[in-house]
Short mmCIF file of the C-alpha atoms (twelve columns), coordinates in Angstrom:
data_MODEL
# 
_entry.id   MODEL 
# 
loop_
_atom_site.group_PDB 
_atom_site.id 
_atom_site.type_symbol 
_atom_site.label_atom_id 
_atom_site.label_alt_id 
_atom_site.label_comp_id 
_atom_site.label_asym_id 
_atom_site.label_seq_id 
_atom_site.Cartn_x 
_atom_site.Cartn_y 
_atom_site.Cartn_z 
_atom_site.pdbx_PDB_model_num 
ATOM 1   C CA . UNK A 1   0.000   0.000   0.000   1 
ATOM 2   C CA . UNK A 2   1.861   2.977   -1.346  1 
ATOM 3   C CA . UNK A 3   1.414   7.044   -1.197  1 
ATOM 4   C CA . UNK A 4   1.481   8.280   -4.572  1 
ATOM 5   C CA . UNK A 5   4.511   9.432   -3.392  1 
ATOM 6   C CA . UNK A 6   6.159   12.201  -5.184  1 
ATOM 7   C CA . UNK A 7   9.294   12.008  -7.518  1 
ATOM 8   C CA . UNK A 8   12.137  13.256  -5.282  1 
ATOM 9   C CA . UNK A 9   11.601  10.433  -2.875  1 
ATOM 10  C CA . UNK A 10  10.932  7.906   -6.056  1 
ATOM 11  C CA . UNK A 11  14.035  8.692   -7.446  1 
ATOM 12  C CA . UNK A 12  15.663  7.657   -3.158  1 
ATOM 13  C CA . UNK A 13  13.623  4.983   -2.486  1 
ATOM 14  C CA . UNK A 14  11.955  3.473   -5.976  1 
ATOM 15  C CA . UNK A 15  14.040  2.472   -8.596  1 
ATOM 16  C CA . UNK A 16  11.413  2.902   -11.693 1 
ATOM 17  C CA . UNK A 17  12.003  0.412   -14.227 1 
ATOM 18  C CA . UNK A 18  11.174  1.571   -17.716 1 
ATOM 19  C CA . UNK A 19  7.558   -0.731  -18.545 1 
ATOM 20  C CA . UNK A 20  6.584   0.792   -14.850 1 
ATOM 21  C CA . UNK A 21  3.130   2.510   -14.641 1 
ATOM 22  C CA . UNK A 22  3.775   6.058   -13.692 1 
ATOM 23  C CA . UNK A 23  1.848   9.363   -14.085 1 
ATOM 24  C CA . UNK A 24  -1.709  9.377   -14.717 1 
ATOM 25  C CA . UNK A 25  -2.497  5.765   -16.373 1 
ATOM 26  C CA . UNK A 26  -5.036  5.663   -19.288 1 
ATOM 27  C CA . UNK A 27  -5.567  9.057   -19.926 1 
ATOM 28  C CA . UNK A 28  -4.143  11.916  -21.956 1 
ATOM 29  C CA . UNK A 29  -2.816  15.333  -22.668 1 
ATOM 30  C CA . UNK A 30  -5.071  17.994  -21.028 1 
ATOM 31  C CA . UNK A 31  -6.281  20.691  -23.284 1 
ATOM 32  C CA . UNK A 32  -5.091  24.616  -22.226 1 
ATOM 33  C CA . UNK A 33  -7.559  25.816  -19.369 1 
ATOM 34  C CA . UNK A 34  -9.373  23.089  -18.808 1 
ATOM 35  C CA . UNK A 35  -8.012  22.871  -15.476 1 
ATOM 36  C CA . UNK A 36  -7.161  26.169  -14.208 1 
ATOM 37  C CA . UNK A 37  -6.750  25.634  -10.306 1 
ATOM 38  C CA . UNK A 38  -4.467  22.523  -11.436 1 
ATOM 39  C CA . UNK A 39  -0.734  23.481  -9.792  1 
ATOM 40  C CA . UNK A 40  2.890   22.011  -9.443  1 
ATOM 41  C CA . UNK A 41  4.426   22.209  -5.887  1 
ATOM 42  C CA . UNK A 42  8.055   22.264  -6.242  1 
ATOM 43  C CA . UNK A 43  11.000  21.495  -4.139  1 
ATOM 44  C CA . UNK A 44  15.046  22.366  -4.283  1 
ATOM 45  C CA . UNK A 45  16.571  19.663  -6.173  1 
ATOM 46  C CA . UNK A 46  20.647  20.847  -5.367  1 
ATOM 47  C CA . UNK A 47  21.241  17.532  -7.791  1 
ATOM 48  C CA . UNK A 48  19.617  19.098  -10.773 1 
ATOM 49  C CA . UNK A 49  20.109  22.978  -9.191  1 
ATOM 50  C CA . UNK A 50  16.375  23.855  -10.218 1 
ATOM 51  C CA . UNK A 51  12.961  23.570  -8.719  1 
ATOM 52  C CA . UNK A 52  11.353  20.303  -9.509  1 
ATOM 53  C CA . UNK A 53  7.904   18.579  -9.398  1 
ATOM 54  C CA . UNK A 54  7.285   16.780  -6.359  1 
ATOM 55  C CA . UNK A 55  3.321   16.793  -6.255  1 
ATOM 56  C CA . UNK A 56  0.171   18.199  -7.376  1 
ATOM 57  C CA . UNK A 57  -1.938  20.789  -5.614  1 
ATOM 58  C CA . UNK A 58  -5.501  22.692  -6.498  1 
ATOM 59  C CA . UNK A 59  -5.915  26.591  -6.467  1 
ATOM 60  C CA . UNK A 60  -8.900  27.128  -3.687  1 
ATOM 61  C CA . UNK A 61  -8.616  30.603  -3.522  1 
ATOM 62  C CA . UNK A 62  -6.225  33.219  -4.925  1 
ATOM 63  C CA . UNK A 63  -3.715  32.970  -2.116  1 
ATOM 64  C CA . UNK A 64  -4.566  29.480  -0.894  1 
ATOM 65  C CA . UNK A 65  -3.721  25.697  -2.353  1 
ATOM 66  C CA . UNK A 66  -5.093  22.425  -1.115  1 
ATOM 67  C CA . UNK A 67  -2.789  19.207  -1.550  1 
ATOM 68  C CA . UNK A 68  -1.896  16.476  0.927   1 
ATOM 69  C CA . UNK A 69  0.063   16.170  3.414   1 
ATOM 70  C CA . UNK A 70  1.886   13.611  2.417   1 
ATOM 71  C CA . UNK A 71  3.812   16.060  -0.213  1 
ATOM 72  C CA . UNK A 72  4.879   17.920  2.977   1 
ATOM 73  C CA . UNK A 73  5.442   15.380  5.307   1 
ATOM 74  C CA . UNK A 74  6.758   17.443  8.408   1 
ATOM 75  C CA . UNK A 75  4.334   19.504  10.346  1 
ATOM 76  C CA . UNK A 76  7.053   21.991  11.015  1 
ATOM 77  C CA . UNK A 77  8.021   22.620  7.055   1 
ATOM 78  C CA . UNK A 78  9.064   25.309  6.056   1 
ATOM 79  C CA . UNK A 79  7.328   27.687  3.903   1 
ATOM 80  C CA . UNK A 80  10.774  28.766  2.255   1 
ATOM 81  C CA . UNK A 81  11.060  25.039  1.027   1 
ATOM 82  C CA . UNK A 82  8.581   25.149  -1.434  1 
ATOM 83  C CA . UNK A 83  7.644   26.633  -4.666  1 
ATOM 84  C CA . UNK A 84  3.993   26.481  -6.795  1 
ATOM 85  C CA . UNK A 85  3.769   26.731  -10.273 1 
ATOM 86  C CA . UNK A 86  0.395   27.988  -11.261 1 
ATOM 87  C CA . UNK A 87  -1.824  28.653  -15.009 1 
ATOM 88  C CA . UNK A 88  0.743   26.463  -17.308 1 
ATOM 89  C CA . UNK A 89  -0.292  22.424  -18.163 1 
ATOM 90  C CA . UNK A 90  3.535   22.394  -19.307 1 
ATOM 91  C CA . UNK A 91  5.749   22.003  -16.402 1 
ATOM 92  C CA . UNK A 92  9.541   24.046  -16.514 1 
ATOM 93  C CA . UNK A 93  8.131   26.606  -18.862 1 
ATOM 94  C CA . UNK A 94  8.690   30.247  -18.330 1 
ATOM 95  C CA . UNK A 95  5.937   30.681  -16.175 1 
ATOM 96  C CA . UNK A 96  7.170   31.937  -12.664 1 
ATOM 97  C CA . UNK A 97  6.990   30.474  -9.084  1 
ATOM 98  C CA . UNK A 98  5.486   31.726  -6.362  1 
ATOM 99  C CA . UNK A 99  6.253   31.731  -2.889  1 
ATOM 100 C CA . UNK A 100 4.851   29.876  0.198   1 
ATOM 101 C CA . UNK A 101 4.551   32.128  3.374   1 
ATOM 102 C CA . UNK A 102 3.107   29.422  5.205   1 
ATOM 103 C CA . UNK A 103 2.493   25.236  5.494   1 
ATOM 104 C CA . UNK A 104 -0.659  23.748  7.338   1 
ATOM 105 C CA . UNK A 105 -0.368  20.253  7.508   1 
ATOM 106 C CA . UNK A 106 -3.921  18.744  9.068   1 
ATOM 107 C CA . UNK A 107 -3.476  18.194  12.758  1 
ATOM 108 C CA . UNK A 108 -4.439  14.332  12.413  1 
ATOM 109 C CA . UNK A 109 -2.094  13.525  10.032  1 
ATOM 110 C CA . UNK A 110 0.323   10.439  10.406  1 
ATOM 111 C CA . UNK A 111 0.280   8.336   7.642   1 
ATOM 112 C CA . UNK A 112 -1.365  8.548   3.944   1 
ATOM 113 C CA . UNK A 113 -2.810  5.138   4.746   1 
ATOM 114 C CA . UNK A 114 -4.179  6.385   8.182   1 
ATOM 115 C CA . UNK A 115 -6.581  9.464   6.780   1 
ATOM 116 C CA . UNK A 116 -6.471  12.853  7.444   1 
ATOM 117 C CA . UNK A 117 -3.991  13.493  4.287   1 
ATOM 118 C CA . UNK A 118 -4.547  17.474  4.072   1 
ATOM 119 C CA . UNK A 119 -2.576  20.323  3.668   1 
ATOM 120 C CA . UNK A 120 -3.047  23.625  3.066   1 
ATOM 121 C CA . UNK A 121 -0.314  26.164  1.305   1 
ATOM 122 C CA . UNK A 122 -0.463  29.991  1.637   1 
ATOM 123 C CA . UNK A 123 0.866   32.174  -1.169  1 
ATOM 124 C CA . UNK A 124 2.779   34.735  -0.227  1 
ATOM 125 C CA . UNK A 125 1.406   37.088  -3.231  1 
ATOM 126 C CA . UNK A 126 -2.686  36.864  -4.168  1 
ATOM 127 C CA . UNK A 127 -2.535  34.967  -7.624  1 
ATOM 128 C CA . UNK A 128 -4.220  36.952  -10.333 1 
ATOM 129 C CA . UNK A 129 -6.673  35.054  -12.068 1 
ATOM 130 C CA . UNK A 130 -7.159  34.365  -15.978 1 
ATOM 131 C CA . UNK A 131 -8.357  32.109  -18.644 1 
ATOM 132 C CA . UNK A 132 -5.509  29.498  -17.382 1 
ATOM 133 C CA . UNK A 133 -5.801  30.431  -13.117 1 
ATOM 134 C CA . UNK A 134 -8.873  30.248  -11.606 1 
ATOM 135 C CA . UNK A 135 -9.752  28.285  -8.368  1 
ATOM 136 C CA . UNK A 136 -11.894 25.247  -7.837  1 
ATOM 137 C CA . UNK A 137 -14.828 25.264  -6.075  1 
ATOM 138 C CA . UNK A 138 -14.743 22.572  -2.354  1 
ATOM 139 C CA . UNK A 139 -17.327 19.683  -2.142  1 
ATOM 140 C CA . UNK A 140 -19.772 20.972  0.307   1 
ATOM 141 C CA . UNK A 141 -22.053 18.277  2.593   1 
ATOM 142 C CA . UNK A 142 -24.359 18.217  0.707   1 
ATOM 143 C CA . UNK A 143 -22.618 16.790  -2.356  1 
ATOM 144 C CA . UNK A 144 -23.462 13.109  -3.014  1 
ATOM 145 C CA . UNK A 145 -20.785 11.774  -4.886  1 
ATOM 146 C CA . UNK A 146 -21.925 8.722   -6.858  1 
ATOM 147 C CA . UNK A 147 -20.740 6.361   -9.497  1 
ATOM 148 C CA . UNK A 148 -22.682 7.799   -11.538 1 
ATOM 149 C CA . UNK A 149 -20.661 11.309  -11.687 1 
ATOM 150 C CA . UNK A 150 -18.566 12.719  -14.322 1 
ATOM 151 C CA . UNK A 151 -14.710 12.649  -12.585 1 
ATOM 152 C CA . UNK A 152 -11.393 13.093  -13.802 1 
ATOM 153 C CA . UNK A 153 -7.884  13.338  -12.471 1 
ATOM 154 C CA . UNK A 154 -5.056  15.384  -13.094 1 
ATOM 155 C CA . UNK A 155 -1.500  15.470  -12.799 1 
ATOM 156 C CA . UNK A 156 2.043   15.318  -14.208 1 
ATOM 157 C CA . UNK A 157 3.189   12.482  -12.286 1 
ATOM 158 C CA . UNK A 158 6.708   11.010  -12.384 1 
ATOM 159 C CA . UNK A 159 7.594   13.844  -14.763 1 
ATOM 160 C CA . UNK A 160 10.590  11.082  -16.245 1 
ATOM 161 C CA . UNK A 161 7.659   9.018   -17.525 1 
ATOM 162 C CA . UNK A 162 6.172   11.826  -19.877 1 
ATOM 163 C CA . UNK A 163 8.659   13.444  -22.874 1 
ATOM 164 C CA . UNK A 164 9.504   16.942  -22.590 1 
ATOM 165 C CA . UNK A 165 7.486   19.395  -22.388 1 
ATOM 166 C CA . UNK A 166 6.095   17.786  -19.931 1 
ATOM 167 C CA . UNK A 167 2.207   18.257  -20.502 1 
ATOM 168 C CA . UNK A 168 -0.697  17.699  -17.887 1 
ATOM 169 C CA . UNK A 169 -2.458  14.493  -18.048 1 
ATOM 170 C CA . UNK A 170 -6.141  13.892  -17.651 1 
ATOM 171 C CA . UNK A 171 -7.732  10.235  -17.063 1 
ATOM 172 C CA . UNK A 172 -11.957 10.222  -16.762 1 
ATOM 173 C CA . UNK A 173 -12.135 7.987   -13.775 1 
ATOM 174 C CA . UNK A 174 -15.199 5.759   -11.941 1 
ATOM 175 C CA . UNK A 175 -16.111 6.737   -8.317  1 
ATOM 176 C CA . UNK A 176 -16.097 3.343   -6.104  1 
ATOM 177 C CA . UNK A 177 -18.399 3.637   -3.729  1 
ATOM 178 C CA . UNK A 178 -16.621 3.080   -0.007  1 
ATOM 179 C CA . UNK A 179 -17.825 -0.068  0.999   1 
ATOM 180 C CA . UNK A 180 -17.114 -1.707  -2.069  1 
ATOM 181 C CA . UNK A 181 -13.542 -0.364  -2.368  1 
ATOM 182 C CA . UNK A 182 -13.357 -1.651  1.562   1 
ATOM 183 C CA . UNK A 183 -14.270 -5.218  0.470   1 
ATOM 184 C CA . UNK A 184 -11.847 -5.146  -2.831  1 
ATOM 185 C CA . UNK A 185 -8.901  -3.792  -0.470  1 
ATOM 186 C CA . UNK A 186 -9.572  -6.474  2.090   1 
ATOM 187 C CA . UNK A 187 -10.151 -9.275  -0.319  1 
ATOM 188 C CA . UNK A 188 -6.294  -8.440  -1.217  1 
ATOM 189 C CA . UNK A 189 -5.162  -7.875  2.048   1 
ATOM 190 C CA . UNK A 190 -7.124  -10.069 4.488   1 
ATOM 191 C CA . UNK A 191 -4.273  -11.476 5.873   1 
ATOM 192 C CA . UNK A 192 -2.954  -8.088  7.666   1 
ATOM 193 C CA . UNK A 193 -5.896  -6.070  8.107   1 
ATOM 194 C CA . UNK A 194 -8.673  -8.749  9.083   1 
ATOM 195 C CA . UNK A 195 -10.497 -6.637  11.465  1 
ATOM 196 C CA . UNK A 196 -9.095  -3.167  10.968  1 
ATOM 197 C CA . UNK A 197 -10.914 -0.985  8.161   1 
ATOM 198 C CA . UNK A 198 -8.583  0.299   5.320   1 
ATOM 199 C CA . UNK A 199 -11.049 2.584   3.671   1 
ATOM 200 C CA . UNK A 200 -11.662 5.248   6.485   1 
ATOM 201 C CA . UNK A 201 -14.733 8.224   6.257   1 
ATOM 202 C CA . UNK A 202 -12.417 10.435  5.196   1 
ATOM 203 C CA . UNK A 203 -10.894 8.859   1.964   1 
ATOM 204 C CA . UNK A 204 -12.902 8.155   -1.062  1 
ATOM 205 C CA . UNK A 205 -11.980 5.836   -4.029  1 
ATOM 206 C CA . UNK A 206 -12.236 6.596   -7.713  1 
ATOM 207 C CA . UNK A 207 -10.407 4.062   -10.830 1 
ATOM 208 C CA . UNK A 208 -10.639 1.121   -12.342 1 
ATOM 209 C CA . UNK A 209 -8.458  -1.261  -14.132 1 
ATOM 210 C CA . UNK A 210 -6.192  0.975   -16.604 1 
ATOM 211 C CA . UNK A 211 -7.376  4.492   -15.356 1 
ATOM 212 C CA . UNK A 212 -6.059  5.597   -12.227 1 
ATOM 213 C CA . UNK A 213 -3.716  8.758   -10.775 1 
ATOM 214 C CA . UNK A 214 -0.434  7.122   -10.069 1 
ATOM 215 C CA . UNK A 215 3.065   8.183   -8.647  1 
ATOM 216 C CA . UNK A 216 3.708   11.694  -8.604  1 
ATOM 217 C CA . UNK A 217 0.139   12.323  -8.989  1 
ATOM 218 C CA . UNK A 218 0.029   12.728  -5.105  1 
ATOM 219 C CA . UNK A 219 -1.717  15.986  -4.127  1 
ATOM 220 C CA . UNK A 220 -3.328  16.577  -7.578  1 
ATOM 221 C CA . UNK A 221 -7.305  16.883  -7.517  1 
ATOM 222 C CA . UNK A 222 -9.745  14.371  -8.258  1 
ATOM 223 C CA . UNK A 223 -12.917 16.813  -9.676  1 
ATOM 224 C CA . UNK A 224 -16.633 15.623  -10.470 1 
ATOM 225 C CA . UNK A 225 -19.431 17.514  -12.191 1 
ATOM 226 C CA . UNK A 226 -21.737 18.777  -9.116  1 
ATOM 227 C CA . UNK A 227 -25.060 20.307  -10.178 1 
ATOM 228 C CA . UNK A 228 -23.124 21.992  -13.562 1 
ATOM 229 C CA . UNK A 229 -19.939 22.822  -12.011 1 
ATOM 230 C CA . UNK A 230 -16.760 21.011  -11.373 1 
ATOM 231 C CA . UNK A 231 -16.105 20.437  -7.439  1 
ATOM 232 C CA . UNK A 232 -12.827 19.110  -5.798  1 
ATOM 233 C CA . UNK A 233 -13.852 15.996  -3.832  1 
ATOM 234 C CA . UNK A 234 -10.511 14.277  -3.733  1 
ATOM 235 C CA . UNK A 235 -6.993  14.515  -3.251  1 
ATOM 236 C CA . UNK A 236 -4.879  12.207  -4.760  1 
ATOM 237 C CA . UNK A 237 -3.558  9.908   -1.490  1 
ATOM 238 C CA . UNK A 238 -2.937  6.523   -2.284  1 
ATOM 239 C CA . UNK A 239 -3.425  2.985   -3.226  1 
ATOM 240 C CA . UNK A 240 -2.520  -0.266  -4.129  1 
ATOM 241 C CA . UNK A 241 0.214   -0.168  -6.713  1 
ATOM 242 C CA . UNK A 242 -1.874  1.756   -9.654  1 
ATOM 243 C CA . UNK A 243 -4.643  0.789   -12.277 1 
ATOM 244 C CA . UNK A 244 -5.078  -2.618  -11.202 1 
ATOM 245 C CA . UNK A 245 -7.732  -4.621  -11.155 1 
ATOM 246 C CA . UNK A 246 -9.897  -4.193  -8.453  1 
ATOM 247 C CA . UNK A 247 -7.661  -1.633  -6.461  1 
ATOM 248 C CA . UNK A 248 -8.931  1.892   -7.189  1 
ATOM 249 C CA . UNK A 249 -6.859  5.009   -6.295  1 
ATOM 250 C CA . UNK A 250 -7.621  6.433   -2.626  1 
ATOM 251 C CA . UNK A 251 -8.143  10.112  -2.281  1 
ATOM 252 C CA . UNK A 252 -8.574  12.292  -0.015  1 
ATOM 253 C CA . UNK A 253 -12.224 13.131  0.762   1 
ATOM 254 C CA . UNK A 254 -12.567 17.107  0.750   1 
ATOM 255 C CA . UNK A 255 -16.045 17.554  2.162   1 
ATOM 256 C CA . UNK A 256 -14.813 15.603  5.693   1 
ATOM 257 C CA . UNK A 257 -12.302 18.631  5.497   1 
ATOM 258 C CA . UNK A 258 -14.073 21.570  4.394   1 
ATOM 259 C CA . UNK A 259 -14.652 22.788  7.836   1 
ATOM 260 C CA . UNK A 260 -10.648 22.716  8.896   1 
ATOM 261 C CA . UNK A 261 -10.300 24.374  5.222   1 
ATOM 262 C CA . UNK A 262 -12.288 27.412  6.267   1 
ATOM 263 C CA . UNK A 263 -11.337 27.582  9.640   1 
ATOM 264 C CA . UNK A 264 -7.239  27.477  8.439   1 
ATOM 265 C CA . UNK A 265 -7.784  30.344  6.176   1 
ATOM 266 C CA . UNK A 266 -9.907  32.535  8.047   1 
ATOM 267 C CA . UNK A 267 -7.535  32.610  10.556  1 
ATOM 268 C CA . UNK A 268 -4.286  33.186  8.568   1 
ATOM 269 C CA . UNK A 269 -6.109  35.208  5.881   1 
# 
């Protein structure tokens, strides 16, 4: 059970053989503002000297993105670490970066596999919207997401995995409802997990065999059509290798998190 971790600690801890599934799986080159609020976080790399794509994030507001906390990983991060690329589906363009004033990892947060995989990153400077940045609107509690909705993932992924320029990558993925992604994931796993549950409130699960989010992905949103408009109701978290049968991808769920959302940015706004 893997986080869709993000490249810099592929490249330390996952050799990535060649054939590997990496990146969005089954989808394909997203078309110019399509996705507006879609963003690349971006650590140091002193190997290459450059920022590089780590993870994926979503535009909530013009000074605020959502991704997970997983990306960040320490609760004392800091901001200075970090960069966000914003309004470009081609990653090292000339676009520029901005700068994080501040990191908000969710207060529950231990393990991608454990829930509560949330973070929120302040901009130091308001981002200025257009035809390619624009924010996405939160899953409220009222939203029913169903099988039946219109979703789609986004994401670079394990930039090595796409030729240069590197474009964004769209897959139109399935929403699995939780208590029949629970009984997939324990049908696999039964051995460790016989009473625990794996698929917690706060996650949801979206793929199927061949379409999935997938390493590097981590962070990136998972949107549905809600009532006419498209609504973040995932983050991409984790899951079970990628695109296999019977393993969606686990996200997580934004409407458990709205409330700490609003709260975090009304008080640091």
């Amino acid at each position: 059970l893997h986080a869709r971790l993000p490249e810099l600690y592929l490249l330390l801890l996952v050799p990535v053989s060649e054939n590997e599934l990496v990146g969005i799986v089954g989808g394909h080159s997203a078309p110019r503002g399509r996705w507006p609020w879609q963003v690349s976080l971006r650590v140091y790399s002193y190997r290459w000297a450059a920022w590089v794509h780590s993870c994926g994030g979503s535009l909530i507001q013009e000074q605020w993105v959502l991704t997970a906390a997983h990306c960040i990983q320490r609760k004392d991060a800091d901001p200075s670490a970090y960069r966000v690329q914003a309004g470009d589906i081609f990653l090292y363009g000339d676009t520029k970066l901005l700068r994080v004033n501040r990191v908000i990892v969710h207060p529950d947060y231990v393990d991608a596999t454990l829930g509560s995989d949330v973070a929120l990153l302040h901009l130091a400077e308001p981002t200025e919207y257009s035809a390619n940045i624009r924010p996405v609107k939160l899953s409220s509690f009222s939203d029913d997401i169903t099988p039946r909705d219109q979703c789609w993932v986004t994401g670079w992924g394990y930039v090595n995995s796409l030729p240069p320029p590197y474009r964004l990558q769209q897959v139109n993925v399935q929403v699995v409802e939780n208590t029949v992604c629970e009984q997939q994931y324990h049908n696999a796993t039964r051995h460790h997990h016989q009473e625990q549950r794996i698929i917690l409130e706060d996650m949801l699960c979206a793929g199927s065999e061949g379409r999935d989010s997938c390493f590097g992905d981590s962070g990136g949103p998972l949107v549905c059509k809600v009532t006419g408009s498209w609504t973040l109701v995932g983050v991409v978290s984790w899951g079970y290798g990628c695109a296999l049968h019977d393993f969606p991808g686990v996200y997580a769920r934004v409407q458990s998190f709205v409330p700490w959302i609003q709260r975090q940015m009304q008080k640091h706004s």
